[in-house]
C-alpha positions in Angstrom: 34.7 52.4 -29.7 37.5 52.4 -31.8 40.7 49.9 -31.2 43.8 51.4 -30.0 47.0 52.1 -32.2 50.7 53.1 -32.0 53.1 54.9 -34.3 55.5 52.3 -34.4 52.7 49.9 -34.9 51.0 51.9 -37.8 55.1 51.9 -39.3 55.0 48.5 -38.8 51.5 47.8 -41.0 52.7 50.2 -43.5 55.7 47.9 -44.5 54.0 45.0 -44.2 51.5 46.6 -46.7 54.5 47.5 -49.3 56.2 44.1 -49.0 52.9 42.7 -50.0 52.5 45.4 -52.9 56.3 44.3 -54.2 55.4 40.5 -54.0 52.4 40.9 -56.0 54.7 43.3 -58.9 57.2 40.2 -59.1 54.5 37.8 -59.1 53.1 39.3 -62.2 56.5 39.5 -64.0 57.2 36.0 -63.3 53.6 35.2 -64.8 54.1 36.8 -67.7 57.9 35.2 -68.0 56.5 31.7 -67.6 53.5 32.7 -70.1 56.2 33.4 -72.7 58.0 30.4 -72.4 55.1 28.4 -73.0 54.0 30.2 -76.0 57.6 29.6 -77.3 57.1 26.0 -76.8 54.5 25.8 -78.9 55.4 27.9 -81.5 55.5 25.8 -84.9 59.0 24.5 -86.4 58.4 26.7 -89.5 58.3 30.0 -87.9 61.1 32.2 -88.7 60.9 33.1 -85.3 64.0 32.3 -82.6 62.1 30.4 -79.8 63.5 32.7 -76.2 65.6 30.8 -74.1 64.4 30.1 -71.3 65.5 31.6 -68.0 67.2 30.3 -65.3 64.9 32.1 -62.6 61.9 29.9 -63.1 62.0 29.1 -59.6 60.9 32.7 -58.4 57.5 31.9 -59.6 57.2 29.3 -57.1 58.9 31.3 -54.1 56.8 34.1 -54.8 53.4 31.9 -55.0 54.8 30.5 -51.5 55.1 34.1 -50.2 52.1 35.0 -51.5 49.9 31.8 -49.6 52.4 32.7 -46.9 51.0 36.5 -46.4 47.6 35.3 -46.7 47.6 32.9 -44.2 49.1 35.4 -41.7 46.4 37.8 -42.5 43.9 35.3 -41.8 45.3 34.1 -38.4 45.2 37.9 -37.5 41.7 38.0 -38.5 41.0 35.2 -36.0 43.0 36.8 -33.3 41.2 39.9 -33.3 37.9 38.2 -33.2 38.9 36.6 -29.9 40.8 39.5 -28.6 38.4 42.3 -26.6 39.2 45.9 -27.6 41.9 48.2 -25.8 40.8 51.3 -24.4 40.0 54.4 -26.1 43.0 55.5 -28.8 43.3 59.6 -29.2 41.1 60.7 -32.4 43.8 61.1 -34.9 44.8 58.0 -34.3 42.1 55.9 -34.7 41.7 53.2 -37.4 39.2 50.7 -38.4 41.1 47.9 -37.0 43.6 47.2 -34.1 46.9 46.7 -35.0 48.2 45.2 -32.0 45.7 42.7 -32.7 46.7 42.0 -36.3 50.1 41.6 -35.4 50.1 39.3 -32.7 50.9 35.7 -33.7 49.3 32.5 -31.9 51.1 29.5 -31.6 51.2 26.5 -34.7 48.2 24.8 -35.3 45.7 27.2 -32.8 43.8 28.0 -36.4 43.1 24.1 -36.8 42.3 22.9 -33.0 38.4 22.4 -33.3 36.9 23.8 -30.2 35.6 20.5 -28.8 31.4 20.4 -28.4 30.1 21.5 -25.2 28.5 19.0 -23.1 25.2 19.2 -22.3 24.7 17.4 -18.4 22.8 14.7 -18.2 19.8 14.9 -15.8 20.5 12.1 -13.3 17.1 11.4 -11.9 17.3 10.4 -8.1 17.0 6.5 -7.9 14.1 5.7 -5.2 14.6 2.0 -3.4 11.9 0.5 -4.2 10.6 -1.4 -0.7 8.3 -3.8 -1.3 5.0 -2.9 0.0 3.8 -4.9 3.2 0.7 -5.5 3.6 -1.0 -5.1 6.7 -2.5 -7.5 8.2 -6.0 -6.0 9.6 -6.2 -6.3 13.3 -9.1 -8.9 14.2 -11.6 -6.5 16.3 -11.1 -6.8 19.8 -13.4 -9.4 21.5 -16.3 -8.1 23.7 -16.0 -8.7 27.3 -18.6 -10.8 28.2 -21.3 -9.0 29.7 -22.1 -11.1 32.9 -25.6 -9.2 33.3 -26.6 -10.6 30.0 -27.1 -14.0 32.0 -28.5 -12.9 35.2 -30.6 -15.2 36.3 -34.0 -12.9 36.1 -36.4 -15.6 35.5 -35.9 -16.4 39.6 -37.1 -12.8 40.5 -41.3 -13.4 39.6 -43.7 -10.8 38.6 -43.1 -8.3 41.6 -40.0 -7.1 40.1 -40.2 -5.6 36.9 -36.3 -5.4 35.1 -35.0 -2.5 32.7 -32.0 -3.4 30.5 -29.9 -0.6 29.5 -26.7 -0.5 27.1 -24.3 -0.6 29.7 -26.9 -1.5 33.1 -29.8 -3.5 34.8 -31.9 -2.0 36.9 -34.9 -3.8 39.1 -38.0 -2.0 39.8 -40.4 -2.9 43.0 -43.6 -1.3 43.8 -43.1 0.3 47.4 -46.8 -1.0 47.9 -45.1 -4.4 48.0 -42.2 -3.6 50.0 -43.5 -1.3 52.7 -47.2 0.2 54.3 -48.1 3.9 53.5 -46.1 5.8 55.3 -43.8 3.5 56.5 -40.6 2.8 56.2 -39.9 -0.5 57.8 -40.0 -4.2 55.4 -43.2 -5.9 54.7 -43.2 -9.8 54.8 -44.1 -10.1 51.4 -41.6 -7.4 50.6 -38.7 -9.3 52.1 -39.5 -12.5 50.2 -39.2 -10.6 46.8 -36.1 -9.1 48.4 -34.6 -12.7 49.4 -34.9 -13.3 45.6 -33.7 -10.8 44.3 -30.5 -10.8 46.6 -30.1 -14.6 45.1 -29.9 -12.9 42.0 -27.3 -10.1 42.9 -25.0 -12.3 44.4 -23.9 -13.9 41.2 -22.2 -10.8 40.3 -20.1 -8.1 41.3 -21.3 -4.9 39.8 -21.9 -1.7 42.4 -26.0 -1.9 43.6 -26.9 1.9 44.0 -30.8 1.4 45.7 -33.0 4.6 45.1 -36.4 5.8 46.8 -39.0 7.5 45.4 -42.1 8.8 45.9 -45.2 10.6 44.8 -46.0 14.5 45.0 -48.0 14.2 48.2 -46.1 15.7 51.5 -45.8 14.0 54.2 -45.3 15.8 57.7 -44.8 14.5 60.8 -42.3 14.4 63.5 -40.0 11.1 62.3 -40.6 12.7 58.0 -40.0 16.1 57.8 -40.4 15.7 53.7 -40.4 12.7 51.2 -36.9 13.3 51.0 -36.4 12.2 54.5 -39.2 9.0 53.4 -37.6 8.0 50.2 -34.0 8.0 52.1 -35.3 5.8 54.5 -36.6 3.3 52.7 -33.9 3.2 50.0 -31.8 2.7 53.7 -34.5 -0.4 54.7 -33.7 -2.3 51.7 -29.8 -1.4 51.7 -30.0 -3.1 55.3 -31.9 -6.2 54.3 -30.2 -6.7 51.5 -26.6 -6.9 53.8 -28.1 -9.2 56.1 -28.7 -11.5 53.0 -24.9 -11.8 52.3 -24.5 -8.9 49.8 -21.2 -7.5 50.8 -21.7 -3.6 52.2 -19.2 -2.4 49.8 -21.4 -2.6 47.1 -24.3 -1.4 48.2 -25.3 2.7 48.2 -28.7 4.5 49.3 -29.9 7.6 48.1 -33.6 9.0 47.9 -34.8 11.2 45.4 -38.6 11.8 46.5 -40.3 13.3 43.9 -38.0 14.7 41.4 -37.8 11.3 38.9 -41.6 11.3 38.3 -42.7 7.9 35.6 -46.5 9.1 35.3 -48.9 12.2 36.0 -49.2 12.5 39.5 -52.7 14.2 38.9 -54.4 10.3 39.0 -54.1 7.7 41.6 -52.7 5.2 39.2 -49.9 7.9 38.3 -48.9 8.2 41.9 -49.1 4.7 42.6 -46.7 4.1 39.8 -44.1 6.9 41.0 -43.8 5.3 44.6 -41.2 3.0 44.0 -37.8 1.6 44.6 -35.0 0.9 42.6 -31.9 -1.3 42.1 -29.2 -0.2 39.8 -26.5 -2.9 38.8 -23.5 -0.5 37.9 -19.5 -1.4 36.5 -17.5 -1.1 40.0 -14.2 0.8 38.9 -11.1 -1.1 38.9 -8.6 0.1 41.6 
């Protein structure tokens, strides 16, 4: 796209051009002027030649070198200026020229040739500044202490051979041969059995976990009028023992009966000695829940 022009700015370029084109005729007049002086200067004594005078308009030369620098310097700045200048719109065809005369033309202010653009500055990353908190060590918690476990100190050793005692993670259980503790069949204390009982309620009292007392028995049924079932037998002898053991100062509360019959087999019930083994009762201590 070609620059935009004028007539009256084409006029003007035109006589800027032929001022120029008279300078530089004058220039070289005044060259050759001051040329001839010099030669006459040095022209030997014994020449028959007159030396020329010299002439009084020496001091063209130096107006017209001044013009000259001048002219140049102006043609330079509007260089400049139409480097930094965008073009104009589009200019009619017969118009158009290789350079925008607007642009040459215009003039910037004294001493916008010799500013020095100043450097761009690059930023400077800033990196984010981070407190540094000193680190605090923590001080491992010590591992809770274990509750004491007053059934590791029950006094077992009191309870003899009829009582056979199973320690658990978390329980105690005592386990009586219901030979000891009742006749076949029956459900009601043996003397022998409530001696063993007497002990082991010593032993009880001297802590104050729950005491669930459980029944069992062997596969053989049992039918008569008072025992339906070993369900109804196991019941009632896990209730004969939950009696005795109130009466020998173990507070109700923490005592519970249930019977289970036949259903928590610990041998074949095929042999004698299996069956024997199955008809039993037993005494579970067990963590009362805090209210």
């Amino acid at each position: 796209m070609m620059p935009t022009t004028s007539p009256s700015s084409l006029a003007d370029n035109r006589h800027w051009l032929a001022h120029q084109r008279a300078l530089e005729v004058e220039l070289n007049k005044a060259r050759e002027r001051q040329n001839n002086l010099k030669r006459a200067a040095t022209t030997p004594a014994w020449l028959d030649e007159p030396a020329p005078e010299p002439e009084s308009d020496s001091w063209m030369l130096t107006y017209l070198d001044l013009m000259t620098l001048l002219l140049v310097m102006i043609l330079a700045m509007l260089a400049q200026a139409m480097i930094h200048h965008a073009p104009g719109p589009q200019a009619p065809a017969r118009f158009a020229l290789p350079l925008d005369l607007d642009q040459l033309t215009h003039i910037d202010p004294p001493g916008t040739l010799l500013r020095v653009p100043p450097a761009p500055v690059e930023p400077v990353p800033v990196e984010p500044v981070i407190a540094q908190v000193p680190a605090i060590e923590a001080t491992p918690a010590a591992p809770p202490e274990p509750e004491p476990d007053p059934l590791a100190e029950l006094p077992v050793e009191q309870l003899g051979a009829d009582v056979e005692v199973i320690r658990n993670a978390r329980s105690v259980s005592f386990r009586i041969d219901s030979s000891i503790l009742f006749r076949s069949g029956q459900t009601e204390l043996d003397p022998k059995g409530m001696q063993v009982l007497q002990r082991l309620a010593r032993v009880l009292a001297t802590v104050p976990h729950s005491i669930v007392v459980a029944g069992h028995t062997d596969t053989r049924t049992i039918r008569n009028a008072r025992y339906p079932s070993n369900w109804e037998l196991s019941g009632a002898r896990a209730g004969s023992v939950v009696r005795y053991l109130q009466q020998q100062g173990i507070a109700g509360g923490r005592l519970s009966a249930v019977g289970l019959a036949d259903t928590q087999p610990l041998a074949d019930n095929g042999t004698a000695e299996g069956r024997a083994k199955n008809r039993r009762v037993e005494l579970t201590l067990e963590q009362r829940e805090q209210p």
